[in-house]
Backbone bond lengths (Angstrom), bond angles and torsions (degrees), N, CA, C in turn:
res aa  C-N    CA-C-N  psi(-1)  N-CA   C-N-CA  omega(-1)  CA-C   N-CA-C  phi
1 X - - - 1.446 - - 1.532 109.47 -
2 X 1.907 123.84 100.54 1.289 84.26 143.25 1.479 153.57 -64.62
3 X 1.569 92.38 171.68 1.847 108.78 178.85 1.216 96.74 -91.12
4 X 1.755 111.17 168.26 1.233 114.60 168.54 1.466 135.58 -90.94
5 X 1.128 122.74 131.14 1.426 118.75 -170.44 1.411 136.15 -38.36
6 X 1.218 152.01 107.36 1.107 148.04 -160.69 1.755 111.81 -90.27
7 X 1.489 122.31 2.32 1.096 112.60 -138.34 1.658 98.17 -105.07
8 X 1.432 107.21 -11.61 1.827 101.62 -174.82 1.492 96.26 -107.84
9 X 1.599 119.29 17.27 1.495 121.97 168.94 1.383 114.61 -71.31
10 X 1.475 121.90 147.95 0.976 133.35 -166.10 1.577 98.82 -103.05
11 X 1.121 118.49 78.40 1.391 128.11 -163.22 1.814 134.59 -171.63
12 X 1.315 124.77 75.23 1.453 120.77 -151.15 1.539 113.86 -25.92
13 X 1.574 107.78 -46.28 1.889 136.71 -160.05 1.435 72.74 -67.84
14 X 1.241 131.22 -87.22 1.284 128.10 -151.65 1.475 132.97 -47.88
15 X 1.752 95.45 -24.80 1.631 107.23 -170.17 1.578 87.27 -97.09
16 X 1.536 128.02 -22.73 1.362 120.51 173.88 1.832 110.52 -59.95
17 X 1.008 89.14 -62.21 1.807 96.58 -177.21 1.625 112.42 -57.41
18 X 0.986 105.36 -5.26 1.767 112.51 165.54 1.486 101.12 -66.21
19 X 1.326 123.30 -62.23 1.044 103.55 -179.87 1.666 132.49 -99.64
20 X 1.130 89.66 -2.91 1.842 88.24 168.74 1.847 102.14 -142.19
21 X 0.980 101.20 66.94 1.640 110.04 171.56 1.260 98.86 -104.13
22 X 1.271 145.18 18.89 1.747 119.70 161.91 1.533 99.26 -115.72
23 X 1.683 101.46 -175.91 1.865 88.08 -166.21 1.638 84.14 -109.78
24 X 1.028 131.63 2.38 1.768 115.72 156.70 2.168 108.92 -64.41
25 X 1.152 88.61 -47.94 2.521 85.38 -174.59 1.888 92.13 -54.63
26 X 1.333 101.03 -35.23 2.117 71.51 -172.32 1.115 118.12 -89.07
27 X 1.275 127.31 -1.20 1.430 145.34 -179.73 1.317 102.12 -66.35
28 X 1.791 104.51 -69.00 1.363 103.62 171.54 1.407 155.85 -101.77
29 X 1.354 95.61 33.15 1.517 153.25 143.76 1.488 101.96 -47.66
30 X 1.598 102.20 -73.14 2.057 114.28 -170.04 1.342 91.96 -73.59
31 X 1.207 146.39 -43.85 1.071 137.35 174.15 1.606 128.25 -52.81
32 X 1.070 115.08 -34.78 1.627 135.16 167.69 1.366 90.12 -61.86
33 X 1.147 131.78 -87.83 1.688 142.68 -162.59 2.106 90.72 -53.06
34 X 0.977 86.18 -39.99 2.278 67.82 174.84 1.616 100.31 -81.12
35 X 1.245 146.35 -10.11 1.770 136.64 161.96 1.383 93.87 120.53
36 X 1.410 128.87 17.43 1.357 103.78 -178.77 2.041 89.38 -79.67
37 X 1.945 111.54 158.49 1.065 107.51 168.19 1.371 111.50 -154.12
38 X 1.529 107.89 -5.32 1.770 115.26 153.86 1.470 137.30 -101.89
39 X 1.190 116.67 122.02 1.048 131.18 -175.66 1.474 109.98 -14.28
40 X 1.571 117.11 -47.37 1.976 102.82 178.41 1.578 90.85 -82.54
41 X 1.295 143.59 -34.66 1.095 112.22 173.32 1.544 147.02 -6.90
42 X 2.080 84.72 -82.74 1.543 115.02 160.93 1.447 110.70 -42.21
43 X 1.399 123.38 -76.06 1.435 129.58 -179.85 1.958 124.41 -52.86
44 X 1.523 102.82 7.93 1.207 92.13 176.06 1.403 92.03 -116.46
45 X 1.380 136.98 -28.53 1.098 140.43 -164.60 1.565 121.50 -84.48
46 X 1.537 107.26 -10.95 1.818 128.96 -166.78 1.431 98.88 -120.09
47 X 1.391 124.16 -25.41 1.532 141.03 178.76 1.726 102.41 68.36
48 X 1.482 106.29 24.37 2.013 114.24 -174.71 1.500 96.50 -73.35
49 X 1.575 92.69 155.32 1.695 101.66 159.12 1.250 116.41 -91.12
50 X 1.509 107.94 143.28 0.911 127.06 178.47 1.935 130.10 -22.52
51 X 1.312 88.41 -67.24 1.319 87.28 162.12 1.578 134.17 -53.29
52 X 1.080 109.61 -61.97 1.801 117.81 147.51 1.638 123.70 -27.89
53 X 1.096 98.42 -45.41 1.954 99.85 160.63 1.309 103.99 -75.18
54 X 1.043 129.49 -64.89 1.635 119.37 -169.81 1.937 121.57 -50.07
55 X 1.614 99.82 -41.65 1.442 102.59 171.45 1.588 105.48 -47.90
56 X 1.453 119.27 -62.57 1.314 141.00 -167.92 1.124 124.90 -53.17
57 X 1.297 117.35 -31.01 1.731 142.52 171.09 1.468 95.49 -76.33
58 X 1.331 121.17 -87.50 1.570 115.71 177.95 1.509 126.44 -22.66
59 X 1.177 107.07 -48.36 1.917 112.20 176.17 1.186 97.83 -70.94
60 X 1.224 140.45 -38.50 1.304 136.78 -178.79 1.439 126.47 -54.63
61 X 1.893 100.66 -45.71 1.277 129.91 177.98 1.931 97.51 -57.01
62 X 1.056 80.35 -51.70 1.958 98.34 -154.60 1.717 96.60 -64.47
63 X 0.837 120.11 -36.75 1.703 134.82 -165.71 1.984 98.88 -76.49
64 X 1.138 111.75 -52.00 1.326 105.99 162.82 1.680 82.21 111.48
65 X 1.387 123.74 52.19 1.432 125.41 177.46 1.560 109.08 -105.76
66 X 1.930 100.48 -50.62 1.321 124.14 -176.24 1.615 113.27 -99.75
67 X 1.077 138.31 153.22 1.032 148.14 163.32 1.642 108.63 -110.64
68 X 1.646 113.25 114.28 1.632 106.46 165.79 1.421 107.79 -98.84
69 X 1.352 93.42 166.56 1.895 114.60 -179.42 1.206 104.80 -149.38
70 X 1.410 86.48 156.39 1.794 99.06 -179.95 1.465 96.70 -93.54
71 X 1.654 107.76 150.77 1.119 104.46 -170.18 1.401 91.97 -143.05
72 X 1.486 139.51 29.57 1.445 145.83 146.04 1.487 92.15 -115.42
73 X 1.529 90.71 -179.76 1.531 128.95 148.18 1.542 136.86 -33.67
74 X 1.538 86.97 -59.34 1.290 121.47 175.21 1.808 124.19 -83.05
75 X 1.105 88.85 -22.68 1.469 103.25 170.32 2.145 104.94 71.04
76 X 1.217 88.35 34.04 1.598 93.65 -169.46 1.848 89.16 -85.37
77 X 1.448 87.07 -55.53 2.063 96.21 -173.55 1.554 103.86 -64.41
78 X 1.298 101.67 150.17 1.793 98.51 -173.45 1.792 88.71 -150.00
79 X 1.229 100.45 143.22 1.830 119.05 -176.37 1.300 88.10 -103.19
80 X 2.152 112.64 167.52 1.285 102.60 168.45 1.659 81.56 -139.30
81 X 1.539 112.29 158.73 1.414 114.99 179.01 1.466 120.29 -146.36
82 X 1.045 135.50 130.50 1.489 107.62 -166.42 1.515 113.45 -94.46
83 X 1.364 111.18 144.45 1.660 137.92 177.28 1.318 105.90 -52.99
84 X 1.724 98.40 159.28 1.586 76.35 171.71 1.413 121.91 -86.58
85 X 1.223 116.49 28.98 1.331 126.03 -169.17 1.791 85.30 -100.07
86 X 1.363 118.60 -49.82 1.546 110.36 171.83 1.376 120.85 -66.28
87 X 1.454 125.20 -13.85 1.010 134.52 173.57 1.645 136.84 -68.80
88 X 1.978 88.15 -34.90 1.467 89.38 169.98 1.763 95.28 -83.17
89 X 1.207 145.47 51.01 1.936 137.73 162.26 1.453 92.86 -85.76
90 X 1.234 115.95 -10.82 1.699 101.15 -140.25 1.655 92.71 -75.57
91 X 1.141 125.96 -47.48 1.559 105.83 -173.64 1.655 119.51 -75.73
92 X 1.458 112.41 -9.24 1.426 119.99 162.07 1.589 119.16 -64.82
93 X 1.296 108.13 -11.66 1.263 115.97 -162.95 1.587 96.17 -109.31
94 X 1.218 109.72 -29.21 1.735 129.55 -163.44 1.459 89.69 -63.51
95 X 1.715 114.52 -74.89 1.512 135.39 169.19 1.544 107.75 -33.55
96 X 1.426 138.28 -53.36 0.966 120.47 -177.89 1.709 115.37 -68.34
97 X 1.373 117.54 -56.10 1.716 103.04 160.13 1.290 111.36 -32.17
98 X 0.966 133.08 -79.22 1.799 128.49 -171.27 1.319 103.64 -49.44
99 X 0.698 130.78 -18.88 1.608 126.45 -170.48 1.858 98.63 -81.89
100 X 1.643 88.92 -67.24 1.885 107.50 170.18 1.661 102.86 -25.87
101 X 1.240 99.96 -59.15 1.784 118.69 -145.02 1.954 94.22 -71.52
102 X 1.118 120.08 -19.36 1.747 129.21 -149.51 1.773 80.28 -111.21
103 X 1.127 125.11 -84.85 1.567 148.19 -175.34 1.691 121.66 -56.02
104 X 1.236 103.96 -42.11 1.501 114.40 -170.87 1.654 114.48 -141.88
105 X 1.030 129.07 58.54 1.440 131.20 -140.12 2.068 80.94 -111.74
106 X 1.347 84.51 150.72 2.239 95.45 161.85 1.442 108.84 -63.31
107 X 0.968 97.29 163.99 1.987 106.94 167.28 1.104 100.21 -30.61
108 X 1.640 119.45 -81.89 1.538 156.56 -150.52 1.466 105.33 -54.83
109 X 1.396 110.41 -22.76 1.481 110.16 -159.93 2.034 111.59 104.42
110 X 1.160 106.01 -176.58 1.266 121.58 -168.02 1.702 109.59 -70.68
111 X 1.378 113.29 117.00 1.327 117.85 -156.88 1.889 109.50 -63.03
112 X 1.306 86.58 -39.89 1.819 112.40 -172.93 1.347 118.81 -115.71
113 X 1.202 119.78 98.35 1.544 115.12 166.33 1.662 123.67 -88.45
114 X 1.000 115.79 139.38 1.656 128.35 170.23 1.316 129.20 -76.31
115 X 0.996 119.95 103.60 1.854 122.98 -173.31 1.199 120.72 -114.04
116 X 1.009 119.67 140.23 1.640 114.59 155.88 1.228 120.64 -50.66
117 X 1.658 126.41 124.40 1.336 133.34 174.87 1.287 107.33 -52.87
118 X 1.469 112.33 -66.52 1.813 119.99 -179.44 1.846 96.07 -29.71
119 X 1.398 114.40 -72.32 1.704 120.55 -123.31 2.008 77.00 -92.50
120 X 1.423 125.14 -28.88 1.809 119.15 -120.26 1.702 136.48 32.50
121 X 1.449 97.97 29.44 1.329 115.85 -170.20 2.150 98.18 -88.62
122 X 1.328 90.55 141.94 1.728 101.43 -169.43 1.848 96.87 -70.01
123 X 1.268 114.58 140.21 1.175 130.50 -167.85 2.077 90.12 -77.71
124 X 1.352 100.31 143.15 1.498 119.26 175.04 1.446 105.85 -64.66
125 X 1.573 114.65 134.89 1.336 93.07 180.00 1.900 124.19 -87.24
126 X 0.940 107.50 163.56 1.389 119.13 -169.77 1.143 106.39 -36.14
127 X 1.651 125.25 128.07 1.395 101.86 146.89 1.615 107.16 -135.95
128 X 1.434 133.26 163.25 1.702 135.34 147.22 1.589 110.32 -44.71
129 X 1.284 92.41 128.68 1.706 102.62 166.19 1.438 117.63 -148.57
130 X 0.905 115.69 154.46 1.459 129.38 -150.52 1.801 99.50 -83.01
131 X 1.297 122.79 -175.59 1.579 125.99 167.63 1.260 108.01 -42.51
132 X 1.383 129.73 -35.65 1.655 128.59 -125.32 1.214 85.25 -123.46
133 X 1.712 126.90 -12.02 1.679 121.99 -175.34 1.854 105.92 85.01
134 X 1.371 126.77 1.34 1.349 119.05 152.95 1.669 124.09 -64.06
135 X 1.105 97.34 143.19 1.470 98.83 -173.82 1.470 119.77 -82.64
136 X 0.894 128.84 126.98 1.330 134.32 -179.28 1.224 130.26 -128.05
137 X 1.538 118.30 150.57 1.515 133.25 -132.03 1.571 86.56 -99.55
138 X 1.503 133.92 -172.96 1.168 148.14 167.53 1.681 105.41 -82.01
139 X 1.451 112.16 -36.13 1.355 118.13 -177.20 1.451 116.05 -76.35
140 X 1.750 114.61 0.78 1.215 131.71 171.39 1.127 143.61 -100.58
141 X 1.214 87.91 14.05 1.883 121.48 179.38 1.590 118.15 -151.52
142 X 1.958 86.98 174.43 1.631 89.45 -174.03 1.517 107.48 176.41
143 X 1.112 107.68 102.94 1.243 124.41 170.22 2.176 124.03 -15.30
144 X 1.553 86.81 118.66 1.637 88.41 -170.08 1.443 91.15 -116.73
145 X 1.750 116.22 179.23 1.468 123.42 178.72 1.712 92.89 -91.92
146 X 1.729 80.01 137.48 1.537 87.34 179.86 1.637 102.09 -96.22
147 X 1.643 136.56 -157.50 1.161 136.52 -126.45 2.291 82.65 -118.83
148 X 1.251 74.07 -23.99 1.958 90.65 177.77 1.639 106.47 -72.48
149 X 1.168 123.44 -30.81 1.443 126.07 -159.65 1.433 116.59 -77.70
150 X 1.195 89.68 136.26 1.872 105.65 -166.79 1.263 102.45 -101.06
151 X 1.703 137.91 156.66 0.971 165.60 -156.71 1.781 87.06 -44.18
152 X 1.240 137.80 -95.62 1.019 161.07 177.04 1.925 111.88 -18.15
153 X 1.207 101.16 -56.00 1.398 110.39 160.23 2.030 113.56 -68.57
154 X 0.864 110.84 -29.83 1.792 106.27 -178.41 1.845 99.74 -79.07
155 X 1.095 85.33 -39.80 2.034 86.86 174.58 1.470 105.31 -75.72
156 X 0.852 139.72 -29.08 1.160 127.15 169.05 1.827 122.44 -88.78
157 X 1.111 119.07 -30.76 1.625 112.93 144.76 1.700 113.85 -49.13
158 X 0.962 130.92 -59.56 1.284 131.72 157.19 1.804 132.25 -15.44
159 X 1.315 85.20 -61.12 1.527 101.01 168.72 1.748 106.10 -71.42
160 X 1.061 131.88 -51.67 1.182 143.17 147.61 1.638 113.39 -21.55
161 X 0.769 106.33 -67.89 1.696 106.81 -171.70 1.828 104.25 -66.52
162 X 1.646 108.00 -46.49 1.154 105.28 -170.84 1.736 105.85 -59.11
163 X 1.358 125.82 -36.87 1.265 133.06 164.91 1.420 127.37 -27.30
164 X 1.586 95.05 -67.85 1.542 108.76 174.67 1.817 111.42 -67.01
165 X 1.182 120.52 -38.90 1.634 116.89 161.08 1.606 118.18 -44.19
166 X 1.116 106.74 -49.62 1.350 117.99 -172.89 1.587 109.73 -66.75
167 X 1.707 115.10 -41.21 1.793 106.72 167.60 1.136 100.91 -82.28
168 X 1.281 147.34 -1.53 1.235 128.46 174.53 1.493 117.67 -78.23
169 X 1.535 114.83 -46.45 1.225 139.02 147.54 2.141 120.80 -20.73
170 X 0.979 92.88 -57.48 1.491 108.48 163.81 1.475 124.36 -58.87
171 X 1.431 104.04 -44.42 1.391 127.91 167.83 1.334 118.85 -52.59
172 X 1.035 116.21 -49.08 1.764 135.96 -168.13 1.745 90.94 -80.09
């Protein structure tokens, strides 16, 4: 069965999950960022079938996440590397470990930790911060129409805002 397309949505999340909405693209996504870059690589390290890697690689290719190369003569062997368009995932990916590790963690604790190469010191965990680099809560924000937003989306920030006025209102 297909799903439905996310991609003529007027919606970042939505046009994001177009291209990595299954849980095989972030896998091998984290897998790219750990050095895998050949095809048995990926597939020995995700334990996917074959075919399932190849769909997954291609959207990847096509999406402008991965970059392939030939890596014979023949151009039969092909490397995969990520763009810097795959490059900025890395703290989306960062947040989801911490997220995993906080919410959904193994028995043992957190399988993989993140360090600084320089220091091997454990990376700070994620947080939102404002222009100024203050940190800020979820209850400290709220979605406005951005410069992209079409009629339909500004009415609905609207409704949105009037919402959050209204518990604030209660609040006071």
């Amino acid at each position: 069965m297909r799903r439905t397309s996310f991609a003529d949505m007027s919606c970042s999340i939505a046009r994001t999950l177009e291209l990595l909405g299954d849980w095989w693209t972030f896998l091998i996504v984290r897998e790219a960022f750990f050095g895998s870059r050949k095809f048995g690589e990926f597939e020995r390290a995700l334990g996917i079938a074959p075919n399932v890697l190849t769909q997954r690689l291609t959207k990847l290719v096509e999406g402008g996440i991965l970059v392939v190369e030939a890596t014979s003569a023949s151009g039969k062997a092909l490397s995969y590397r990520l763009s810097p368009k795959g490059r900025d995932l890395f703290p989306v990916l960062v947040a989801m470990l911490q997220w995993g590790d906080k919410h959904a963690s193994a028995p043992k604790g957190p399988p993989v930790r993140i360090v600084a190469r320089r220091t091997g010191q454990e990376i700070a965990p994620m947080v939102l911060r404002s222009a100024n680099g203050e940190p800020l809560d979820v209850s400290e924000v709220m979605p406005v129409p951005g410069p992209g937003a079409g009629n339909a989306v500004r009415q609905r920030m609207t409704e949105i805002a009037e919402r959050f006025a209204a518990r604030q209102a209660k609040l006071d």
